[in-house]
N, C-alpha and C positions, 0 to 999 in steps of 0.2 A: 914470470907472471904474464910475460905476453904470448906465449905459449899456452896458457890456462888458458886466456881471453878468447883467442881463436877459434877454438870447436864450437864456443859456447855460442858467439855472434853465425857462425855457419850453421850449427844447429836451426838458430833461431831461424836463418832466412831460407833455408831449406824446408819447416814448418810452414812458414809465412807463402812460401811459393807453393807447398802442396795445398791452401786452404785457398787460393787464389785460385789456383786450377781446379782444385772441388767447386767452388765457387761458378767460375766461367763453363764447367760441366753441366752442374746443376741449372744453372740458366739457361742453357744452351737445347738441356733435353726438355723444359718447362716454354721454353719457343718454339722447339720442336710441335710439343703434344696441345700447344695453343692452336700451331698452325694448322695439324689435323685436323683439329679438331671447329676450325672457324674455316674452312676452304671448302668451297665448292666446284664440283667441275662440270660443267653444259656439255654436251655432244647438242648438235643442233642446225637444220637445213633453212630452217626460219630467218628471215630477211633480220638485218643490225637493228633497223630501228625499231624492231617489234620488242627483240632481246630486249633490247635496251629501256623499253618503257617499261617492261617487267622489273627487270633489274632492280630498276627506281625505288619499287613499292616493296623486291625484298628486302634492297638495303635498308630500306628505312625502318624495316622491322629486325633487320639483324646486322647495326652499323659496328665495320673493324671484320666484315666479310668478306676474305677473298674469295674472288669468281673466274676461273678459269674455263672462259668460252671456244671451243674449236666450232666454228662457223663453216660448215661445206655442201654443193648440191650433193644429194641423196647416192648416188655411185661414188664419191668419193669420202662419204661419212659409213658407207657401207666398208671399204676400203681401209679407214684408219679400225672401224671396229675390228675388223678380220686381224690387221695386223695387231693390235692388241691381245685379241684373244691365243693368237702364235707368238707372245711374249709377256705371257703372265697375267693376261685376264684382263678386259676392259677397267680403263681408268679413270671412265664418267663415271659420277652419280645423278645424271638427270640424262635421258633422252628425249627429245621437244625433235619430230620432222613432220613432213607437210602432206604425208598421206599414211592412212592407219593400214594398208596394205604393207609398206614397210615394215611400220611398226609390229603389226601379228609377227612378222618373219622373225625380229628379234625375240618374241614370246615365245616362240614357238623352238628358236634356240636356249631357252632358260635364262635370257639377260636381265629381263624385267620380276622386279617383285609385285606380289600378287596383295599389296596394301594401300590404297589408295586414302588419300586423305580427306578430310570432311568436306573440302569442297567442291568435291566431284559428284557431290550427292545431286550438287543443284544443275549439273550439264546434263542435257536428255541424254535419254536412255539409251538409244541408237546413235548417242556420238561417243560412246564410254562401254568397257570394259569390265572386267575384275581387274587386270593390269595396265590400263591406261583410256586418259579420257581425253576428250577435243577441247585444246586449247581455242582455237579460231578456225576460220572458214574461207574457205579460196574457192572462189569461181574460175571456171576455164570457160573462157567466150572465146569469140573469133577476131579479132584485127584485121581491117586492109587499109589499104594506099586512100588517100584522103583522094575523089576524082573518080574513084575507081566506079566502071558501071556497064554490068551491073551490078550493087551492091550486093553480097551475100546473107542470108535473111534465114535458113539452115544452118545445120550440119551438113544434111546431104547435098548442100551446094558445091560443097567441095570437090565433088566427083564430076563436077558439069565439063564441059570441053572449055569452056570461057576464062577455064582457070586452070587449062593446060600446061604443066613446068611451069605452075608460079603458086603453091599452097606448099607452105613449112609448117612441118609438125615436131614438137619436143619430143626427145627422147625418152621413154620410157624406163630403161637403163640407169639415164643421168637421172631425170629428175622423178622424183615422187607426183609432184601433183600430176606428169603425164602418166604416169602408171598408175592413178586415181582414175584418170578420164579412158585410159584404155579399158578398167574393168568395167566403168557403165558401159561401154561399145560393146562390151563383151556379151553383156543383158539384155541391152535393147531391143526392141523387135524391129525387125529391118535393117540391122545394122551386122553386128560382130564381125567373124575377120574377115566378112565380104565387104564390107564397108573398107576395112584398111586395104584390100585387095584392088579393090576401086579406085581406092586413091592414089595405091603406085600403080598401075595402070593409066589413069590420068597423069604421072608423073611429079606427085609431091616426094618432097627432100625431107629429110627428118636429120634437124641440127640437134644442139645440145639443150639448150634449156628455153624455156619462154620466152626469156631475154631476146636471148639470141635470134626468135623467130620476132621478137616486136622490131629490134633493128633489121634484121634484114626487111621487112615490110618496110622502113621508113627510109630505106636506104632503096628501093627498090627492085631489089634482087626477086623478089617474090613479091605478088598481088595481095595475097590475103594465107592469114597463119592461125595456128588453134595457141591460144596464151592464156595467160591468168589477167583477170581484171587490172589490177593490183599495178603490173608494169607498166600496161598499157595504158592506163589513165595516168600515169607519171611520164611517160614519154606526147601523150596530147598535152600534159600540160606544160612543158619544157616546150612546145612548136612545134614537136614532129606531127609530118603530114602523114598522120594515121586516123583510123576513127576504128570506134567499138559497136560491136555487133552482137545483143543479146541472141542467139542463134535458137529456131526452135527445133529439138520439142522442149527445148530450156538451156542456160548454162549450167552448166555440170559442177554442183556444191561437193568437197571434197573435205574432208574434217583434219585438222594440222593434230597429231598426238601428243601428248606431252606421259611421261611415266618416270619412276625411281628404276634406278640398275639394283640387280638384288647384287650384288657383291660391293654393291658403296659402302666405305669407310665409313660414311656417317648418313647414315638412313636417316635416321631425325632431322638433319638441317636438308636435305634431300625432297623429303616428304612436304618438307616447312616452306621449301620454291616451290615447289609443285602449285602447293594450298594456296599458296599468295597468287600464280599464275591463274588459277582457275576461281578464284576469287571474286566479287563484284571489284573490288579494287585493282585488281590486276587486269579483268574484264574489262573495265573502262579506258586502261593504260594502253592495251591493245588495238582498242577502238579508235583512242586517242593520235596511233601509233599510223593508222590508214588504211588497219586492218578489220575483217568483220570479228567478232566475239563470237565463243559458242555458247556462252551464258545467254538464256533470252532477256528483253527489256532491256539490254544495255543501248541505247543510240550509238549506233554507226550509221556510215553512207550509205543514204536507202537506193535501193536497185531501181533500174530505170524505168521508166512507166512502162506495166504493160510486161516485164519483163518477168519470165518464168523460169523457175530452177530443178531440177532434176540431181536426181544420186540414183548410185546403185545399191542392191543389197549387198552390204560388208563382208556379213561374216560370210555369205556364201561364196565370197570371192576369197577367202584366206587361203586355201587349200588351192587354189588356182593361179597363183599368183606366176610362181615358175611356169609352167604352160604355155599361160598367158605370153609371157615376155618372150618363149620360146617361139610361138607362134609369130608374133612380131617381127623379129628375127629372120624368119623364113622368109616375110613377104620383103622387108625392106633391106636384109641383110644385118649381119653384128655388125 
């Protein structure tokens, strides 16, 4: 009899452990296909706290969202793309960087899909695409040493003798909003790569990013630098002995992109950060953030009295972009 009993009880819990294991399988792929399908991934050159005011208004329309952010300047977001695509395909489903010359680049490799969401209808015309529109707007003004005199009141001040080995320009390379500001120089009349030719002649350094050029200005390594608004009015407000300088024939408006990857695992919740990005509600959270909006009517910091803005035409900078940087290149060295 206890010979009966035994298969019977082994049986039993041989059953019992395969329906345990179907069990923790079946959970397992249904966490799986949850997590696909609720995750998000940002590629993005765009400062934390903008991300993050976004974020805000998509969590709250899509709460139990994971969001997986890679945050890097514009050469090193170039860098992780490449390596992706030499390992199975880009693994964003949103690209959000700080100049739409980048951006074309990736269109132009077939990364970006060509479906934008309803609320891109409301960003002007000339800040948007068929595959991607303007999140927000970055100025490039000039910074110098707080004392400094004469003050610089140009662009073409930059080339004067008064500011011999001492003007830092961002890298075009590293950062997008400088290879924003390169392509208006490139338009400009009186300017293009005889302006940059000018300025290493004069003896300007080209560091890595805007940053870079506002500290070294506060640190006083250099007199005066070309930056974004953006830093430079967060380093006057911290003490540093810097000031801002609306330069004429304007600060150079530069449009930040936002777009879906066409190879995202989930184009709908993709499409769905985009729409909330470029939203009145996401607009605000932007503006909110200390940055300008490319939605108009939303209140942001108004520019400074008196103070005029300038851009280049875009699309006819697409096809030039490599040139451009090579040109670059030539004058101040890779």
């Amino acid at each position: 009899m206890g010979r009966a009993r035994r298969p019977v009880r082994i049986s039993v819990c041989v059953a019992a452990a395969a329906l345990v294991a179907a069990g923790l399988a079946a959970c397992g792929s249904a966490s799986s296909s949850a997590s696909a399908q609720h995750t998000l991934t940002l590629y993005t050159s765009v400062t934390q706290n903008t991300v993050d005011a976004t974020l805000a208004v998509f969590r709250a329309d899509h709460p139990g969202t994971k969001v997986n952010v890679f945050r890097a300047p514009t050469g090193q977001l170039n860098a992780r793309i490449a390596t992706d695509q030499r390992t199975g395909g880009v693994r964003a489903d949103v690209l959000w960087v700080s100049d739409p010359l980048t951006m074309h680049g990736y269109d132009a490799q077939g990364l970006l899909s060509h479906t934008l969401p309803p609320a891109a209808a409301r960003i002007p015309a000339d800040l948007r695409t068929p595959s991607f529109a303007g999140a927000g707007l970055l100025y490039m003004v000039l910074v110098y040493h707080a004392g400094l005199n004469p003050a610089p009141t140009s662009w073409a001040d930059l080339t004067r003798p008064a500011y011999r080995h001492a003007v830092a320009l961002p890298d075009p390379a590293f950062a997008g909003s400088a290879m924003g500001a390169l392509g208006y120089f490139s338009q400009a009349k009186g300017y293009g790569a005889a302006f940059y030719r000018k300025l290493a002649a004069n003896g300007a350094v080209t560091v890595n990013s805007p940053d870079d050029v506002v500290t070294g200005v506060a640190q006083g390594r250099y007199k005066v630098g070309m930056t974004l608004l953006d830093g430079a009015l967060a380093a006057v407000k911290k003490g540093a002995p810097v000031k801002v300088a609306w330069p004429a024939p304007g600060a150079i408006v530069i449009y930040s992109p936002i777009g879906t990857v066409r190879s995202s695992a989930d184009p709908s919740l993709a499409r769905s950060y985009v729409n909330d990005v470029l939203s009145p509600a996401g607009q605000k959270a932007i503006a909110k953030s200390g940055k300008q909006p490319a939605l108009p009517g939303i209140a942001a910091r108004p520019k400074a009295v008196g103070a005029h803005i300038v851009a280049p035409a875009w699309p006819t900078l697409f096809s030039d972009k490599a040139a451009l940087l090579r040109e670059y290149q030539g004058i101040f060295g890779a």
